[in-house]
N, C-alpha and C positions, 0 to 999 in steps of 0.2 A: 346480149341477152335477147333484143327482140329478133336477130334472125335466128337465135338459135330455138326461140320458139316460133317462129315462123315455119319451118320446118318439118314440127310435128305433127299429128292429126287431131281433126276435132276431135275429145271427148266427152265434149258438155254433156251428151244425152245418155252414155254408159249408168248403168246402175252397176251396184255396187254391194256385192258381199262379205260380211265379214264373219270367217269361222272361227269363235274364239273372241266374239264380238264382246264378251262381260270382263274382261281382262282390259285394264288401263288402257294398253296400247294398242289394242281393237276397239273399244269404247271412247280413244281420243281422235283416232282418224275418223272411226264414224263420225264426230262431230263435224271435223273440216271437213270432210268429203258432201256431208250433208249441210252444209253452209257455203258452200260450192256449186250446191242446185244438185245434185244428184241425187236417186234416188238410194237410199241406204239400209240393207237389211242385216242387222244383229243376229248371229248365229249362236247356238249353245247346245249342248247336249239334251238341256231344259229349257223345253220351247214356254214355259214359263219365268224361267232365271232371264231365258232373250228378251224378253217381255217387261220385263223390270228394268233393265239394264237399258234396253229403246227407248223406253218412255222417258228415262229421265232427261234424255238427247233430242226427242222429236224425231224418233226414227221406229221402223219397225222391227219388230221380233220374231224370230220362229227359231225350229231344232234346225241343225245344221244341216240335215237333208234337202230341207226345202229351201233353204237361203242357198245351197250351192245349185238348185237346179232352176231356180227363179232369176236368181242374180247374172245380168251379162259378163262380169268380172268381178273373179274372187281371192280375197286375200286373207291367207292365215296368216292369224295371229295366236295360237292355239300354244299350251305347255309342249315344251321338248319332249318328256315323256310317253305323248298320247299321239304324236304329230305323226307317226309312220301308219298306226292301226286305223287311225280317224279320217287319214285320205286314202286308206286303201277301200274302206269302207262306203267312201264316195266316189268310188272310181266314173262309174256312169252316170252319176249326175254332173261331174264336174267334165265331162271327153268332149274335145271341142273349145273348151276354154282358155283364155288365158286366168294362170293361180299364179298370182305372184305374193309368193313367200316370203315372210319377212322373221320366221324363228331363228333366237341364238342358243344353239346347243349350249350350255353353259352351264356351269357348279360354282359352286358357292363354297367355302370352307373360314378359317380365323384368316389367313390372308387377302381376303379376296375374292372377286369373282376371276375365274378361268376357262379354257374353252375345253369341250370336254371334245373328245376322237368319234366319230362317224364312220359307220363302215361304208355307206356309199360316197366319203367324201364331207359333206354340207348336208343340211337341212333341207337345203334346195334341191342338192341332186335325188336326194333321198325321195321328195316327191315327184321329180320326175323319174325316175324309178318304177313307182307304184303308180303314175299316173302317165299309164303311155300315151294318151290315145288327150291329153291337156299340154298346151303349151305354158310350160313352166315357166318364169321370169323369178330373178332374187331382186327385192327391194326394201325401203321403208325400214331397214335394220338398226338404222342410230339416230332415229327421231326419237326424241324425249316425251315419254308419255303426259311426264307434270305438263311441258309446253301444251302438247294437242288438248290437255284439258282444263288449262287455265284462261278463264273467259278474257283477262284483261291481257295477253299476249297477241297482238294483231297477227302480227308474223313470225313466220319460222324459220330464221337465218340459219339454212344450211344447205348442202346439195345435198339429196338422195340417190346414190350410188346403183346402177339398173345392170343388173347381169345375164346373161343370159344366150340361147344359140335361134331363137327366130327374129329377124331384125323386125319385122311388122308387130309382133310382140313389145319386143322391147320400148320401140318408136312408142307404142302405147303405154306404157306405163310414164314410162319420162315423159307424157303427156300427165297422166293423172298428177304426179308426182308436181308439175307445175301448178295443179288447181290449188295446191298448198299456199296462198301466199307467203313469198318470202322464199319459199324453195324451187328448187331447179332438179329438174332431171338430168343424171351424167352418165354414160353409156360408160360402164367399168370391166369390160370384159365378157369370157364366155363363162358358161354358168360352171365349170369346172375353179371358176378361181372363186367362185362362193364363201368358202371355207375361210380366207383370210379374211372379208369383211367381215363374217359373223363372226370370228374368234376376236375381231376389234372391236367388237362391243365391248368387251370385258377391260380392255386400255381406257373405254371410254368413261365405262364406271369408276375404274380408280382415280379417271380426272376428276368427275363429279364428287367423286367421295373427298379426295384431295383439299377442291378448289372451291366446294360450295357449290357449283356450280351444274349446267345444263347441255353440256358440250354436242356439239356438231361437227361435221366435215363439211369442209371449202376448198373444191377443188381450184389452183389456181393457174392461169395463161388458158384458161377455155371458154 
């Protein structure tokens, strides 16, 4: 572990965006990432929903405009539904950055969650589709929102799975991905194979639903 964070680059001074910031799993990485020293801004459609949602974390708020063009490094975490219109709509504020994606296309039905078909592929390619001119990264897709936001959990025993095709990219996020205590950043391919992590969220939910439980991925021999 410590050479393979040896490795990576600083990212203590990255600030940090999150579109879709008032959503569990945007509102629990803000916590850790802002407990981590970084500097954390809450995104929303309602630069007053941001605003409520920040404050309860110690973080700030605004519309999704200005957290994606304030923010060094932005992360959706936004409804599948909104996710294609809502980054195309931020095209030029977000060009030039890394956005690592973290939506699971997903349905819900009596059996189950399942993964729903993507015409670009993934969530992820989908934004990098719409967002030419951003280097996309896939990550953060099977962190447990209860975890990020239960104060008595120290740590997050799990790896975070990082996809994608710029390696200075990448290298960066499986940095952030490390600020997490307890989790590790794991380089899982090129952002074409997207689509299988985020359809494994839905495997993941049937464990939790199963087992009671909070489940993660451990990658192991790395």
């Amino acid at each position: 572990m410590a050479e393979h964070t040896a490795d990576l680059p600083n990212v203590s001074t990255l600030s940090i965006g999150i579109l879709g910031g008032t959503g569990d799993q945007g509102k629990g990485l803000a916590r850790r990432f802002a407990q981590a020293g970084h500097t954390v801004l809450i995104g929303s459609r309602s630069a007053e929903r941001a605003q409520e949602a920040a404050r309860e974390i110690g973080v700030r708020g605004d519309e999704n405009a200005t957290v994606a063009a304030e923010a060094d490094t932005v992360i959706v975490a936004v409804p599948w539904e909104g996710h294609g219109a809502l980054l195309a709509s931020l095209r030029d504020q977000l060009a030039g950055k890394i956005v690592v994606d973290c939506v699971n296309p997903l349905g819900f039905d009596k059996q189950g969650a399942y993964a729903l078909p993507v015409e670009e592929g993934s969530a992820a390619q989908q934004a990098a589709a719409v967002l030419p001119e951003s280097r996309v990264v896939a990550a953060f897709h099977h962190v447990s929102a209860a975890l990020l936001l239960d104060p008595t959990v120290a740590k997050i025993d799990l790896d975070v799975l990082v996809l994608g095709d710029d390696r200075k990219a990448i290298d960066v996020v499986c940095a952030l991905a490390e600020r997490l205590p307890g989790a590790r950043g794991v380089y899982a391919g090129r952002l074409r194979n997207a689509h299988q992590v985020e359809a494994l969220t839905a495997n993941l939910i049937s464990i939790n639903r199963r087992y009671k439980a909070h489940a993660g991925i451990r990658v192991t021999d790395v």
